[in-house]
N, C-alpha and C positions, 0 to 999 in steps of 0.2 A: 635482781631477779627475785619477784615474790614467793614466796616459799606456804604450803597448806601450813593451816593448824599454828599460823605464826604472826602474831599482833603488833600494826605498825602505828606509829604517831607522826604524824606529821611535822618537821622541820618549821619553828618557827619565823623563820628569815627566808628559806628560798621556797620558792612557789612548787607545786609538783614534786616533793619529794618526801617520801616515807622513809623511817629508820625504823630497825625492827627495836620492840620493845627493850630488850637488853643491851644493844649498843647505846641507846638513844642518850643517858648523861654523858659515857666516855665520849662519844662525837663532838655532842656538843661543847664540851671542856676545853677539847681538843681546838676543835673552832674557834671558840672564843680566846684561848692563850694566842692563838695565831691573830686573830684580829685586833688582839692588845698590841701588841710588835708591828706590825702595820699601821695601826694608828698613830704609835707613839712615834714612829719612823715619819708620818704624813706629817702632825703634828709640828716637827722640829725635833726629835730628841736626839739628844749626843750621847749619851749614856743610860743603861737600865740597870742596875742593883736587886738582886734580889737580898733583901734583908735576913725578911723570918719565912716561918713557915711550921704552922699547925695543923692537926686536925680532933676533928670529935666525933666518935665511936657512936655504936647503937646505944650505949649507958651515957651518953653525953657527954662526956668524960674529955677533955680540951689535953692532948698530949703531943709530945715530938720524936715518939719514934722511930727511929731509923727505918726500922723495919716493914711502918706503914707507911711514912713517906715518900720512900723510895718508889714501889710500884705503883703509888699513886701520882707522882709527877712521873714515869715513864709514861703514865696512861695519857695523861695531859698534856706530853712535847717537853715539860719543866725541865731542863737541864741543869736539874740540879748538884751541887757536891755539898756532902756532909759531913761534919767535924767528926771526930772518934766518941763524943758525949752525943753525938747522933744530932744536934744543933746545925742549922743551917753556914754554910762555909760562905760569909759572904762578900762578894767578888763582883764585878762588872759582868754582866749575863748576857750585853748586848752592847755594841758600838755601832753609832750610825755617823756620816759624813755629815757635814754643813748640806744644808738646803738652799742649792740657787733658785728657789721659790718663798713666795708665802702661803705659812703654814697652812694646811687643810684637814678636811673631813673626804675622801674619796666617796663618791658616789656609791661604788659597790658595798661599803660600810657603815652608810650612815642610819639604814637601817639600826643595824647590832648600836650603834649609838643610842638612837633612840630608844631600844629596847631595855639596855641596861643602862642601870641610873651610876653604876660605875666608869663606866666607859662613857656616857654621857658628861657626867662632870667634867672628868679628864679633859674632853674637848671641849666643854664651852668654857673653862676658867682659862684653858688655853690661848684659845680664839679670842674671847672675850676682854680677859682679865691681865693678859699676857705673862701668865705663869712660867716662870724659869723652872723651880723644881718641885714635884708633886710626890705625893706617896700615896699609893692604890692597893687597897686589897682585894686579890680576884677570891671570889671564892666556886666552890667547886663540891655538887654534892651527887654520891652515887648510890642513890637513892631511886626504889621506882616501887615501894612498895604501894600504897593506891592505884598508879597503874595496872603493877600485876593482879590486885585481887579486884580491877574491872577487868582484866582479859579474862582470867578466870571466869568470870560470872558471864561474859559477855559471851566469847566462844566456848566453855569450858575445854580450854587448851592447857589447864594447869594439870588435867588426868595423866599420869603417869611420865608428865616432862619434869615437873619441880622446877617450875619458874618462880612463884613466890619464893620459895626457900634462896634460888639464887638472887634474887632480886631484894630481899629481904634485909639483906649485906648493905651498912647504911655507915658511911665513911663523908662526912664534911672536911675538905681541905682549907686551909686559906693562904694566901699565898702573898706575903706583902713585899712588892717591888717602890723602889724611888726612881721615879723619872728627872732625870736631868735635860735642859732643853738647850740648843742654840740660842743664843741673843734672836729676835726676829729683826729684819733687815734697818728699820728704822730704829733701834736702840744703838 
């Protein structure tokens, strides 16, 4: 439901659909963690790892703590657990059965494939290359400061909301998983 005085952008993957300016990184993180696990499930995989796991601040600044990683993978699906040194606990994230198919790319997906050259690799070295086991970094930034100061200029909806200011809030995550895959039928 569209809401006055509230700036949307458009979903880069599905047709018809707006997100309002502030949700619009968390969705799409959100999205994309979920369409990694679905791929990697289409794919073949038997196992997912999550390794590490960083982020960088508005001062750049590359750190792991606890305290920002956490509400940052809840925002993302990340189920993550972390050591008492605040370091990521790592542990098998994901198990998937054998595949009585070969490996794919689902149609609903192949988009986000295309899109991101992360999630793109993944599947052609898969498909391709016949990769047993990979390691991918998603990365994840919540970030919208240029959008907010065109809504600002564009509706001046920043008048007594303080959108820049919450928008302003600039948190890069990365999130490095190893995929492990089934043999595909003919190995």
């Amino acid at each position: 439901l569209a809401r006055n005085n509230s700036f949307y952008i458009s979903h880069p993957i599905k047709q018809d659909i707006y997100i309002p300016l502030q949700n619009y990184n968390k969705l799409l993180a959100k999205e994309k963690n979920n369409v990694f696990m679905e791929l990697a499930g289409a794919l073949g995989a038997k196992s997912i790892y999550l390794e590490d796991a960083s982020f960088c601040n508005t001062k750049g600044k590359i750190g792991t703590d606890i305290s920002v990683l956490k509400p940052v993978a809840i925002d993302i699906g990340i189920k993550a657990k972390f050591e008492e040194n605040g370091s990521i606990k790592k542990e098998v994230y994901s198990s998937f059965d054998d595949l009585k198919r070969e490996p794919i790319v689902p149609q609903h997906l192949q988009k986000w494939v295309d899109m991101d050259s992360d999630l793109g690799l993944m599947a052609t070295h898969r498909l391709n290359k016949r990769l047993r086991s990979h390691q991918i970094s998603l990365e994840f930034t919540d970030s919208l400061d240029g959008a907010a100061e065109i809504a600002e200029k564009i509706t001046g909806i920043n008048k007594g909301v303080g959108l820049k200011a919450s928008a302003s809030k600039h948190i890069s995550s990365t999130w490095v998983f190893k995929v492990e895959y089934h043999p595909m039928n003919n190995e």
